[in-house]
DOZAZA-367488 format. One record per residue: residue in one letter; x, y, z of N, C-alpha, C in turn. Coordinates in steps of 0.1 Angstrom, whole numbers, plus 5000, padded with zeros to 4 digits. Example, Ala and Ser with C-alpha at 12.3 -4.5 7.8 and 13.67 -1.06 7.14 Angstrom:
REM DOZAZA-367488
A513249435078512349555078513249675078/S512849785071513749895071512950005079/
***
This chain:
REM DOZAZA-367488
X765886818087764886818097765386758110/X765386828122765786778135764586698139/X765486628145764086468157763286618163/X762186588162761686688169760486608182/X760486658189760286588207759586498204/X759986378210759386218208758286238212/X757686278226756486268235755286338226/X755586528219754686568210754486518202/X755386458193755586388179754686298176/X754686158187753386078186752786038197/X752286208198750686168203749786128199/X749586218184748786128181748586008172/X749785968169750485818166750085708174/X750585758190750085638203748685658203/X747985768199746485768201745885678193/X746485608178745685518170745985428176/X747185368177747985258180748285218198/X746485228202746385218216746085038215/X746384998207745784838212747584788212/X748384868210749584788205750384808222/X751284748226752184698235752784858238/X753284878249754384938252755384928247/X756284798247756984788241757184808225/X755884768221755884828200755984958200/X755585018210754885168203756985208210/X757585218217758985248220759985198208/X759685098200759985038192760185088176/X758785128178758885228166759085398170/X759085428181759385578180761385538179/X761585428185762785458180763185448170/X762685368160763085288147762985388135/X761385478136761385568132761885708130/X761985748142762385868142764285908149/X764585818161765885848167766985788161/X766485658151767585588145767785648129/X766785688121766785728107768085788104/X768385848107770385848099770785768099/X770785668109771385558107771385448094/X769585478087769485408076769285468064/X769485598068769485708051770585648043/X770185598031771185598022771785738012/X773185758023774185858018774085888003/X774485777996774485807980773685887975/X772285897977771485917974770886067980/X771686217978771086327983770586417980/X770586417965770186547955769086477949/X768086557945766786517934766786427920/X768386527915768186437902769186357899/X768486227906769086127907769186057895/X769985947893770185877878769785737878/X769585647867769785537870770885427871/X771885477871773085467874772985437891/X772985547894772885597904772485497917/X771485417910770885327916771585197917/X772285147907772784997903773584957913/X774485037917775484977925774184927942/X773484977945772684967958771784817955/X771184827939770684697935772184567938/X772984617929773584487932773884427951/X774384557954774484527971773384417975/X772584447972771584417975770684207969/X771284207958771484067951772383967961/X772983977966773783967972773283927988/X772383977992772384008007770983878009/X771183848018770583728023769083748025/X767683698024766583778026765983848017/X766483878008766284007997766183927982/X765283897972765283887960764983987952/X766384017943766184107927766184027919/X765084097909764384027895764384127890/X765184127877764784217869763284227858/X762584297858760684267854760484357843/X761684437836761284477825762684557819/X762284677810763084697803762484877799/X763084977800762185127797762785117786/X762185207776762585217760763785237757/X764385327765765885327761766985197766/X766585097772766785007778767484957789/X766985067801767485107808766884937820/X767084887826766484767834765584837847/X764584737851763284767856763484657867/X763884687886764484557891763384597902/X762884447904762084447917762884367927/X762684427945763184387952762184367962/X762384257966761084187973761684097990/X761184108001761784028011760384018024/X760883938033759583938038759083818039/X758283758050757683598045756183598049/X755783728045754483668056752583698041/X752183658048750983588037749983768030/X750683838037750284008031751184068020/X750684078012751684137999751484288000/X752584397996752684517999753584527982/X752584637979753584667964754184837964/X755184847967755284997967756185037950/X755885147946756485157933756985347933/X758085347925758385497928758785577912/X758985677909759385737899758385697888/X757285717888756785657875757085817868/X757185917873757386037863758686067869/X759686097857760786087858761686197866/X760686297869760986447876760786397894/X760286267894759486277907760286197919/X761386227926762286117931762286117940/X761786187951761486197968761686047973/X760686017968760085857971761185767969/X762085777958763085657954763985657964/X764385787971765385817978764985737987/X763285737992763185658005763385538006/X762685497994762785347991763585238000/X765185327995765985247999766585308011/X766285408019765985438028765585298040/X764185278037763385178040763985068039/X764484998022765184878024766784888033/X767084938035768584978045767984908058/X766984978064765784978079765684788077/X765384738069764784608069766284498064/X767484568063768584508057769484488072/X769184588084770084588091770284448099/X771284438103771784308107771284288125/X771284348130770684348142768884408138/X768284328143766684358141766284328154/X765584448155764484468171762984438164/X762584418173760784328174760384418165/X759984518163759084598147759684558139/X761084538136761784518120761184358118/X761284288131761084118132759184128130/X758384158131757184158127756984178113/X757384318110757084388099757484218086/X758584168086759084118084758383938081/X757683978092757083838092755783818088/X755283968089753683948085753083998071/X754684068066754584148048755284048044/X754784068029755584078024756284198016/X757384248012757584378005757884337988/X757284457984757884407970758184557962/X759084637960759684717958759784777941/X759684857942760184877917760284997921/X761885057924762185177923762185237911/X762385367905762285457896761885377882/X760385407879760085287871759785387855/X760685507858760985567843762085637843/X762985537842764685557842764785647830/X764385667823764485727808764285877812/X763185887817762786007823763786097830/X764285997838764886057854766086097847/X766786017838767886067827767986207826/X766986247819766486387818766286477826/X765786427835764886507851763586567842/X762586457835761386497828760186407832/X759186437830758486397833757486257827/X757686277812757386167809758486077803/X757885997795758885877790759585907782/X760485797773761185857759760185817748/X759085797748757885807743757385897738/X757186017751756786157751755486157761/X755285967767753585987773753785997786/X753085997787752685997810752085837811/X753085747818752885637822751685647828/X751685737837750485727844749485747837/X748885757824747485757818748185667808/X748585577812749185477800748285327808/X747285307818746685187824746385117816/X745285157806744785087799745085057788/X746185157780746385147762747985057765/X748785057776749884967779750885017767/X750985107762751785167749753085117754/X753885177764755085167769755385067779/X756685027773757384887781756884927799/X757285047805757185077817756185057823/X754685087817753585097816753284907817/X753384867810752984697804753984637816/X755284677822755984617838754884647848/X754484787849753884777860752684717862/X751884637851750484587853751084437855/X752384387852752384257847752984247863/X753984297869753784307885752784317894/X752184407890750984437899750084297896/X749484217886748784107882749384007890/X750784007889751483847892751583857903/X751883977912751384007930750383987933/X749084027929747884027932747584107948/X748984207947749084267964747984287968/X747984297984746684327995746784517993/X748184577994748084727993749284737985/X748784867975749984947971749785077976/X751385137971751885287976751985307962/X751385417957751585477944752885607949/X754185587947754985737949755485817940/X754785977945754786077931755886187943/X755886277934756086437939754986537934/X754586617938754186687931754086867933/X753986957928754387087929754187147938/X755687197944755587277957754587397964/X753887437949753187557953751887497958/X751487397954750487307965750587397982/X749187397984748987447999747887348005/X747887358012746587298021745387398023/X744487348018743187438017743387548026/X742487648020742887778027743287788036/X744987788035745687778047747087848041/X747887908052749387908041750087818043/X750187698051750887608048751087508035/X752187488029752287418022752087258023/X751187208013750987068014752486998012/X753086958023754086898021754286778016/X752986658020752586568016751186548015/X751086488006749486487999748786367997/X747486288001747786188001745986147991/X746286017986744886027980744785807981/X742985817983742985707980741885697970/X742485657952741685697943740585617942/X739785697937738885597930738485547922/X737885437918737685297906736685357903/X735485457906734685497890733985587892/X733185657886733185767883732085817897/X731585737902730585757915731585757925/X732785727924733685707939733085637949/X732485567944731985447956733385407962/X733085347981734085327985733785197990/X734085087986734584967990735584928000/X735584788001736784748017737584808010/X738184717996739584787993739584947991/X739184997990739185197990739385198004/X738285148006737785218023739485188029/X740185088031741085048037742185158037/X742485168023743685228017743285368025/X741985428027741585538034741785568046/X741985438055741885398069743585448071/X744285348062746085378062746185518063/X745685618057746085718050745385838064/X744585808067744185828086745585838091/X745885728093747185748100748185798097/X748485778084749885848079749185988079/X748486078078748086208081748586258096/X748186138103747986198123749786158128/X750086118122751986088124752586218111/X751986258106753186368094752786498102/X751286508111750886638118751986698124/X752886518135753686568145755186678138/X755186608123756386678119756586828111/X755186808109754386918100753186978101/X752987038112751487058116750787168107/X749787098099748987128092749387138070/X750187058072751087078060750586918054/X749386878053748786788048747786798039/X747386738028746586778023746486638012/X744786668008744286548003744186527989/X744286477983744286507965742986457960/X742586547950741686567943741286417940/X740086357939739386197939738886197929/X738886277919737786267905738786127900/X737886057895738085917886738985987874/X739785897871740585937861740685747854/X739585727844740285597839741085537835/X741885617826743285577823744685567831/X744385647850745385627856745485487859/X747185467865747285387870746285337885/X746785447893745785417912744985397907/X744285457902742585397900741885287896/X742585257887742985097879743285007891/X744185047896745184937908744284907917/X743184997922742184997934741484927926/X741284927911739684867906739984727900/X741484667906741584547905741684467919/X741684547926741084517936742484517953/X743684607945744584657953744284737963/X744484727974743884857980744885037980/X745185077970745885137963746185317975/X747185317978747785417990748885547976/X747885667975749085757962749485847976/X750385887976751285997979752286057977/X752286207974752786297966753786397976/X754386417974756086487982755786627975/X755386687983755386827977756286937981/X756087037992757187197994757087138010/X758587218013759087238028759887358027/X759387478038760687598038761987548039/X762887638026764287628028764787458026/X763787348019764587248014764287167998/X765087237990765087287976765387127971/X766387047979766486927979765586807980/X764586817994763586727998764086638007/X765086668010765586598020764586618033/X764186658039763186678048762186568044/X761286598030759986548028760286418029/X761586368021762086228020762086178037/X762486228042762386138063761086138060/X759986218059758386238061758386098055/X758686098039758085938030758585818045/X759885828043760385698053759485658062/X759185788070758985738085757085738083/X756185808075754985768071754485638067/X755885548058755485498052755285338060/X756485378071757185258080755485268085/X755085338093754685358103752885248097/X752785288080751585258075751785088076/X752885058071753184938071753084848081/X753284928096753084858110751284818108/X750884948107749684958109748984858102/X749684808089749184718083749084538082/X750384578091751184438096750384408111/X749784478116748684458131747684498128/X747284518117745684558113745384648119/X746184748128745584858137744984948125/X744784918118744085058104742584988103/X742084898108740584838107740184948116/X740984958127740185018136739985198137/X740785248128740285388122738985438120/X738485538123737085568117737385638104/X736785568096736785608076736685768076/X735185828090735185958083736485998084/X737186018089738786118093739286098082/X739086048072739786048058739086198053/X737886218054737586358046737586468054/X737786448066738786548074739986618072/X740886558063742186578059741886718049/X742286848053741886918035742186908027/X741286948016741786908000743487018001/X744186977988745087027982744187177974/X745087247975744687357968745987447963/X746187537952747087577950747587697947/X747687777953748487927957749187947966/X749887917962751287927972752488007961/X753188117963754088167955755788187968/X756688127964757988177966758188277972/X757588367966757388547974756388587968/X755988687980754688717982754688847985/X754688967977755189117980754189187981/X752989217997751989307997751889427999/X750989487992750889667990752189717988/X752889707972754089817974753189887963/X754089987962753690127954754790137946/X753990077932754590097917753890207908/X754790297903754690397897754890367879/X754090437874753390397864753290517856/X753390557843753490697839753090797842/X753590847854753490917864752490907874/X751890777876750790777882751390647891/X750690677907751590567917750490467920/X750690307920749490217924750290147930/X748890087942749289997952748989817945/X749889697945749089567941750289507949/X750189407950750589227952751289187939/X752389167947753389057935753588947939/X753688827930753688697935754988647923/X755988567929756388517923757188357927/X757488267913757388157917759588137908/X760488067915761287997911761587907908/X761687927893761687807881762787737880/X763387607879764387557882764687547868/X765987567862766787557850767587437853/X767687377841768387237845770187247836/X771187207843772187177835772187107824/X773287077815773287057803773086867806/X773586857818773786717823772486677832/X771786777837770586747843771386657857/X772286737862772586687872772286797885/X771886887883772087087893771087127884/X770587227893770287347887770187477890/X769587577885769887697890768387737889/X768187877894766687917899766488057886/X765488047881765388187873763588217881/X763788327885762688397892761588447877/X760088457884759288507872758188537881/X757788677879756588697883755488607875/X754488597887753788477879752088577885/X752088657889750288767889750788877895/X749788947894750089107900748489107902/X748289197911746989287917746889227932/X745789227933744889187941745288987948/X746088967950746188877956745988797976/X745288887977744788837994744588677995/X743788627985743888487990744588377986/X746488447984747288347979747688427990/X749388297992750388288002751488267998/X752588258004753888318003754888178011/X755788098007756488078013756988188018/X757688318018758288388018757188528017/X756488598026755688708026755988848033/X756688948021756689058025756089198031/X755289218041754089338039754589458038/X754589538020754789618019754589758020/X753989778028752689908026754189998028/X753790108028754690168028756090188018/X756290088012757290078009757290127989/X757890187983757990217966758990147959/X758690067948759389997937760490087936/X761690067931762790187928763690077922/X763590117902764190057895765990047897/X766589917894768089937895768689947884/X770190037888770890087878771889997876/X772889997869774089957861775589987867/X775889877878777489917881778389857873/X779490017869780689917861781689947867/X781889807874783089827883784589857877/X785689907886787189897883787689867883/X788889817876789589707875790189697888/X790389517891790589507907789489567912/X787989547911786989527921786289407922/X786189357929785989187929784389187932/X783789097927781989097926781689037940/X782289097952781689007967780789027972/X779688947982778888957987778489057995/X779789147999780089238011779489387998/X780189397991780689437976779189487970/X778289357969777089367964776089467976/X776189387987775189457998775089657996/X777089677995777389837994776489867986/X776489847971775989897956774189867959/X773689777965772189727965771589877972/X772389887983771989987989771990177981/X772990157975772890277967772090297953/X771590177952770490187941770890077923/X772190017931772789927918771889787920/X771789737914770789637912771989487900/X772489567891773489497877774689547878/X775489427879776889407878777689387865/X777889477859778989437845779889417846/X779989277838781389227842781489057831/X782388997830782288857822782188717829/X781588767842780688657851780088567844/X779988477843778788377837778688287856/X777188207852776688117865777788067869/X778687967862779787867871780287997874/X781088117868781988197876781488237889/X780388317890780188367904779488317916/X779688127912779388057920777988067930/X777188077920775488117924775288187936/X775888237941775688347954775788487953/X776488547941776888687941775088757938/X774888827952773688897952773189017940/X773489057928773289127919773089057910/X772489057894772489037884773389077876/X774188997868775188927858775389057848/X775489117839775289197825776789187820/X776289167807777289197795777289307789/X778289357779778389517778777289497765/X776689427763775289447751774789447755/X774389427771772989427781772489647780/X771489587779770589747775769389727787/X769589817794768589837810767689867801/X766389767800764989867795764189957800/X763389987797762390087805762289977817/X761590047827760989957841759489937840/X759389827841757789817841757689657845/X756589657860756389517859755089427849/X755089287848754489197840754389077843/X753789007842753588857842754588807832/X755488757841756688647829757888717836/X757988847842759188927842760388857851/X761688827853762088787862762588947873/X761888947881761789087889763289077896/X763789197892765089237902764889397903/X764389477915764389587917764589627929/X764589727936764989737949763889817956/X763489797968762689897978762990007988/X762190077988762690227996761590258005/X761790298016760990348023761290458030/X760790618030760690728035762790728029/X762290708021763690758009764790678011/X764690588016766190508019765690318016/X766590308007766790188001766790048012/X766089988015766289898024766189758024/X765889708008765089578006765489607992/X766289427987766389447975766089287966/X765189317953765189217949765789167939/X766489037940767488987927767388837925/X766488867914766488787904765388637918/X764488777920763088717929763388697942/X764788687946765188657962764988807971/X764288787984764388907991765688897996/X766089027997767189048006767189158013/X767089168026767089268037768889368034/X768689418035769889478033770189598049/X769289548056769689658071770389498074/X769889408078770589268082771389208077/X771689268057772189188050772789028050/X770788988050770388828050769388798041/X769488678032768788648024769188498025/X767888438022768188298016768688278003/X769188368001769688367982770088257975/X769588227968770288087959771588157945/X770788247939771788237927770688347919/X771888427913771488537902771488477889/X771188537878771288517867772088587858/X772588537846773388647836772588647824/X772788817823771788887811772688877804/X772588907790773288917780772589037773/
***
């Protein structure tokens, strides 16, 4: 994500934050937004991160003047649970990340954040923030999980409906923290599924924000009300980077969550969820959003500029809603025993995990057919005009090499499957066709729900658009965002 223009960016950032100095508000556009490379923690780029991964940045960090690590627990496979805390001032701030072990946006920021508050030269925001928080940090707080890149524990439960029954060590750390803090706010940090949109809109909810509620009336109290006031702002600063790619999460009471618990002990409890951005499979994008949202909440909280919010603009924000598909293929014309019909294909890219759960690869799947008008498309084709036209079977010559140049020729003539003893690591996830072994048997053609679609498009008889293994690929341009084909067997 590029700095994108300081003056658009926070307007309406300087529009809450009119009681604060000239000087603060230059302070944080630079701290936020011009300096942020400066404090991204490198190590830390890919999603599935480890707990490993982590240790060496904890110890740095034991080490560094300002900064106390305690370790506060132990996850079932006995992986260690380290809180990092700095700061001197009479406001406690609890932020916690990875409680589901798939969910790591947030951890990446974390220390993001702690880098921002570590550096050795400090300008007047870092010197405030500093003085008027306290911070208290519990990165990936289901290491067991994240081992796997899964979601729940080595248990098999979801910490997060673990509030009340305390089953798991992870679960029983985070109440025994949260009690012994007695923080003024927490940040609950999740991810949660890209195909999230923002109420009838096609933008994807990139980040999602919720301030839950303690019971089943959603009554809103100082502490709610507050956490709502924060969440004002962090909405009207993510506009500048993402306009309209916000969205609100669902407020039904859930008694066995954790937020809801955390607000009904009287935290003023801040959840936000890292959802989809075009073209970043990583999150590196959403992860600046966490940083610079989260900095920005923390100012707001450290000058009380969030009293002065008006509460309604919390239900201003749209709900989350969810139709959003990968590709979005309208009006083509699929032919059907002997009979030609027009529908919508929607499909979504399922990530396959390595054996190490370090990578993964994409397997495409139609996920509806018909009538889809009021779902959206990262990626939306309009196909009117255009007819399905099943692909055939190349078997190349010895000395023909599987190139991208290679693939574009054959897509166009109607080849769609490459035979050959390719597997994923050989053709280095880019070769535009699909994989086949000599036991691979082309079935009839017919699309379904579940299918992983690879077929190609034609219009007024000439092949121009092909799909593999769910990626569009223009083939007059021969340009695709392609990630990676599959191998059939």
């Amino acid at each position: 994500m590029s700095s994108p223009n300081r003056s658009a960016f926070f307007i309406p950032l300087l529009l809450l934050f009119v009681s604060m100095t000239a000087l603060a508000q230059d302070q944080l556009v630079n701290d936020l937004v011009s300096q942020y490379e400066n404090f991204k923690e490198t190590s830390l780029n890919k999603r599935r991160i480890k707990h490993k991964d982590l240790q060496p940045l904890i110890e740095k960090y034991k080490n560094q003047a300002g900064i106390t690590v305690t370790k506060v627990g132990e996850s079932i496979e006995g992986r260690s649970l380290s809180l990092l805390s700095l700061g001197s001032g009479d406001t406690d701030v609890f932020l916690w990340s990875q409680m589901h072990g798939d969910e790591p946006t947030a951890t990446q920021a974390i220390f993001d954040i702690l880098n921002y508050f570590s550096s050795e030269q400090k300008n007047n925001a870092q010197k405030l923030l500093l003085k008027k928080l306290r911070f208290h940090f519990l990165p990936m707080l289901n290491p067991d999980g994240a081992e796997v890149f899964t979601r729940r524990n080595a248990l098999g439960i979801d910490i997060n409906r673990d509030a009340l029954d305390l089953a798991s060590p992870e679960g029983r750390t985070l109440k025994r923290v949260r009690d012994s803090l007695e923080a003024d706010f927490g940040f609950n940090l999740h991810d949660q599924s890209k195909y999230y949109n923002a109420e009838r809109t096609d933008k994807p909810a990139t980040l999602s924000y919720l301030a839950p509620a303690y019971n089943y009336e959603k009554d809103i109290n100082e502490v709610r009300g507050n956490a709502m006031k924060v969440i004002v702002l962090m909405n009207a600063l993510v506009q500048g980077f993402a306009p309209g790619q916000v969205g609100r999460y669902n407020d039904d009471f859930e008694p066995r969550a954790f937020g809801d618990n955390i607000q009904k002990w009287g935290t003023s409890a801040i959840l936000i969820e890292s959802g989809g951005f075009l073209n970043d499979a990583e999150k590196q994008k959403i992860r600046q959003l966490n940083y610079v949202s989260i900095l920005a909440a923390l100012y707001s909280i450290a000058t009380k500029s969030y009293k002065k919010i008006d509460l309604a603009d919390y239900e201003k924000i749209p709900q989350n809603d969810r139709k959003l598909f990968d590709l979005k293929i309208e009006d083509v014309q699929y032919e059907l025993l002997g009979n030609t019909y027009t529908l919508d294909i929607g499909v979504h890219y399922l990530e396959v995990d390595n054996a190490s759960h370090s990578n993964f690869y994409t397997k495409a799947q139609i996920m509806d057919l018909g009538d889809l008008s009021t779902y959206y498309g990262y990626k939306t084709f309009p196909a009117n005009g255009y007819k399905i036209i099943p692909g055939k079977i190349y078997h190349p010559k010895d000395g023909v090499l599987p190139t991208k140049e290679k693939a574009y020729e054959l897509l166009k003539k109607g080849y769609v499957y490459w035979l050959g003893a390719l597997t994923m690591e050989d053709n280095g996830f880019n070769f535009p066709m699909q994989v086949v072994s000599k036991k691979f048997m082309l079935p009839d053609f017919r699309l379904y729900v579940g299918l992983n679609p690879s077929f190609l498009l034609s219009k007024n008889g000439v092949i121009s658009h092909a799909v593999v293994n769910g990626y569009l690929i223009d083939l007059q341009k021969e340009s695709s965002h392609f990630r990676n084909a599959i191998f059939l067997r």
